[in-house]
C-alpha positions as CSV (number, residue, x, y, z in Angstrom):
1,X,0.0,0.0,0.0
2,X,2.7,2.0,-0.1
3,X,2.5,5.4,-2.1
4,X,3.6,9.0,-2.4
5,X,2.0,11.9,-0.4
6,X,1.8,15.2,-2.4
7,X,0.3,18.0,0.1
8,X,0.4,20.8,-2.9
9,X,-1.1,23.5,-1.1
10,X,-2.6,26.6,-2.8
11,X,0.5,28.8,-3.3
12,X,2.2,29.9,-6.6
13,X,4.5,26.3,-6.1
14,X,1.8,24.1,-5.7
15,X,1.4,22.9,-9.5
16,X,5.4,22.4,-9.3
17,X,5.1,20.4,-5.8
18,X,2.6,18.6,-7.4
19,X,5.0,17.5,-11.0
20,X,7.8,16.7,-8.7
21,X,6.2,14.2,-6.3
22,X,4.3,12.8,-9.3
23,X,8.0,11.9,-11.1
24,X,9.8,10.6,-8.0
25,X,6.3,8.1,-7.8
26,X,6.4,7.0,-11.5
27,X,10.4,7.0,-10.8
28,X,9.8,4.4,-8.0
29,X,7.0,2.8,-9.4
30,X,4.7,3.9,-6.8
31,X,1.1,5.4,-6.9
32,X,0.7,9.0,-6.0
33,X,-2.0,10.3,-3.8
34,X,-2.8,14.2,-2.9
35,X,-4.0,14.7,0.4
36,X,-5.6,18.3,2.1
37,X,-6.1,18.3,5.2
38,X,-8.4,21.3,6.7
39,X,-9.4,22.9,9.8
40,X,-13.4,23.3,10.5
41,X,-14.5,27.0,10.7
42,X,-14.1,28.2,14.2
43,X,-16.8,29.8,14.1
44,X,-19.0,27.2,12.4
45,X,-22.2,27.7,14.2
46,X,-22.6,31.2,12.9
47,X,-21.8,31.1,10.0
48,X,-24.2,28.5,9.7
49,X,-26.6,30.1,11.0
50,X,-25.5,33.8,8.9
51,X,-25.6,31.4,5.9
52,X,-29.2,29.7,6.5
53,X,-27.4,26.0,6.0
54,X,-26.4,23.6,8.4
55,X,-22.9,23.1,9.7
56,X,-22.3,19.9,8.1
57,X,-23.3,21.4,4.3
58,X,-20.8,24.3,5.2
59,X,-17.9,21.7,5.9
60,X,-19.3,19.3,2.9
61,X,-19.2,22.6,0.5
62,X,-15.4,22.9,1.9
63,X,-14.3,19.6,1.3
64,X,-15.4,19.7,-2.1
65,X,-14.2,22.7,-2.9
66,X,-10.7,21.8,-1.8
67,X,-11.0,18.6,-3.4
68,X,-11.4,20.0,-6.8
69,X,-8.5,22.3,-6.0
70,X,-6.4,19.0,-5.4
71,X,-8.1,17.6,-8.8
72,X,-7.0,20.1,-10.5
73,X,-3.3,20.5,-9.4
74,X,-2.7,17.2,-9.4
75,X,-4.6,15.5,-11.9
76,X,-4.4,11.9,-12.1
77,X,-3.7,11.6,-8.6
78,X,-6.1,9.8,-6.0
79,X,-7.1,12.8,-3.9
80,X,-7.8,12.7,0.0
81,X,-9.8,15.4,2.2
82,X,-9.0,15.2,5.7
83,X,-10.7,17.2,8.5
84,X,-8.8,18.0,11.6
85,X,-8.0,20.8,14.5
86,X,-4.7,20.2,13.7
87,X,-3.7,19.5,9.4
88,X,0.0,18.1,10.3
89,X,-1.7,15.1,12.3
90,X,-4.3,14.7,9.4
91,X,-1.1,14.1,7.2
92,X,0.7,11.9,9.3
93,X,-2.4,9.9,9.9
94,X,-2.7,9.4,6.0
95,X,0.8,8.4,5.7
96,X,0.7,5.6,8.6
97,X,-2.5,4.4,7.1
98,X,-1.1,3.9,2.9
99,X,2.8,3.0,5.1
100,X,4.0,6.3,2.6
101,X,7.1,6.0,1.2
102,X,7.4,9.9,1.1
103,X,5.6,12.9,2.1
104,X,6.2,16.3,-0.8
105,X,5.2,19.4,0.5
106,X,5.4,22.9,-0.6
107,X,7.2,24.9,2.4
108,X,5.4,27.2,3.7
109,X,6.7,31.0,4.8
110,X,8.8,33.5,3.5
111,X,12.1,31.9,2.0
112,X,14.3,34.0,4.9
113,X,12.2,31.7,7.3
114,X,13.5,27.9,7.6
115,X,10.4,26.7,7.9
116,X,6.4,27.4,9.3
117,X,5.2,25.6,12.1
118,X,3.0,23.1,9.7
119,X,6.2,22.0,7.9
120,X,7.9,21.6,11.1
121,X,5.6,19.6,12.8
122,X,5.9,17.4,9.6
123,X,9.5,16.9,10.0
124,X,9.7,15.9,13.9
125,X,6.2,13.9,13.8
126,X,5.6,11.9,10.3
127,X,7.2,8.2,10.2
128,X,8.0,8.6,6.5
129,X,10.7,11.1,5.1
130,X,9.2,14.3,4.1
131,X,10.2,16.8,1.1
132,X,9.6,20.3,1.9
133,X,9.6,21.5,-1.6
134,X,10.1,25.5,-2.9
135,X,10.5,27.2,-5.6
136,X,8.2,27.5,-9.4
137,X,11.1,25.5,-11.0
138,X,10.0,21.9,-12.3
139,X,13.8,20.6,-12.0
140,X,15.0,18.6,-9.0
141,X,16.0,19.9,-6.2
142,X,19.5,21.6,-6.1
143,X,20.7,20.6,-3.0
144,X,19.2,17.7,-0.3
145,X,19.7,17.8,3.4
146,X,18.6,14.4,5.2
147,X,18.6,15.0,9.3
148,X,20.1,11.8,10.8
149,X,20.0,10.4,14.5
150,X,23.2,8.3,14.3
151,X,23.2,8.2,17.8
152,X,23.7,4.1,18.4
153,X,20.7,4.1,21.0
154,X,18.2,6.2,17.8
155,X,14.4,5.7,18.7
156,X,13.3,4.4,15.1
157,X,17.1,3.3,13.4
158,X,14.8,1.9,10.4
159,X,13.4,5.7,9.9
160,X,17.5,6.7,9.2
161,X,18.1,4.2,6.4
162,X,14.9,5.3,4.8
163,X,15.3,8.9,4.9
164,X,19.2,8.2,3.7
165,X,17.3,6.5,0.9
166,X,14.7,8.8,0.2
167,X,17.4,12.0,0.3
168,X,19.8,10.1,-2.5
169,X,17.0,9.0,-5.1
170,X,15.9,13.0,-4.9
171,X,19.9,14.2,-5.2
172,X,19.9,11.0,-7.9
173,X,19.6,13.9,-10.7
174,X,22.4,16.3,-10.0
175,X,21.7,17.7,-6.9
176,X,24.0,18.2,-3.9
177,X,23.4,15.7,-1.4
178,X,24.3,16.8,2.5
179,X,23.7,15.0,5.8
180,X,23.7,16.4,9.2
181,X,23.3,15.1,12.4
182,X,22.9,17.3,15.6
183,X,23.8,15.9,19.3
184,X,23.2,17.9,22.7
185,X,26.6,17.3,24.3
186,X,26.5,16.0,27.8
187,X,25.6,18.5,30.5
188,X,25.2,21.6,28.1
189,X,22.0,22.3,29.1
């Protein structure tokens, strides 16, 4: 069941988040699947009631909406609408469910910003390697940094050889490939 996440998002990169993730699947032979995930209107009740509909047509209206937004970005793609307080546990759900091989993402934020609090959720909670994808460009990425925890006593050591994995077949077309690994030294604190 294993497959590739795209989370295109609505920004001017989405279209090229969306050609990216669908070449590394067909590069490694695995189905591609978009996936939104979206938070219910806080204020669903009134709006509802402002509106004249029920609370449930306002989310259905939502979810469709957003599904023809993933339709359209990523066409050919199975497409998944997930509703959630939170969207980064609605995307790690999905990958644990289809076992993901890889999550692609557009990052989100300013480019003089690492990285928005979505994306780095992503990073620390998902069991899959995640691609934080930016730029318009339709080229692979220039340069690939996979995170390691080398540490001999690593929570999930499987996760390292997979991300390892994942980071060379997206530097497999030219791009640099770099690895870190960061390590609190002993009584620093």
């Amino acid at each position: 069941m294993s497959r590739v996440i795209v989370v295109p998002g609505a920004g001017p990169d989405a279209a090229a988040t969306a050609a990216a993730a669908a070449r590394h699947a067909a590069r490694r032979g695995l189905p591609l699947e978009a996936v939104a995930a979206i938070r219910p209107p806080p204020d669903l009740e009134r709006l509802a009631a402002r509106a004249g509909l029920p609370g449930h047509e306002i989310v259905r209206r939502l979810v469709a909406e957003t599904r023809a937004g993933l339709e359209a970005s990523t066409p050919g793609a199975e497409t998944t609408v997930r509703i959630g307080a939170h969207p980064f546990v609605e995307i790690v759900r999905r990958a644990i469910e289809t076992e993901a091989a890889l999550v692609v993402k557009a990052a989100e934020g300013a480019p003089s910003r690492l990285f928005a609090s979505l994306d780095q959720h992503l990073l620390r909670k998902c069991p899959c390697p995640v691609w934080l994808r930016r730029g318009e460009g339709g080229e692979g990425p220039r340069r690939v940094l996979a995170a390691l925890d080398v540490a001999p006593d690593a929570e999930e050591p499987g996760l390292e050889r997979c991300i390892l994995g994942a980071a060379a077949d997206l530097a497999e077309d030219g791009g640099e490939l770099l690895l870190v690994h960061v390590w609190e030294a002993a009584g620093a604190g």
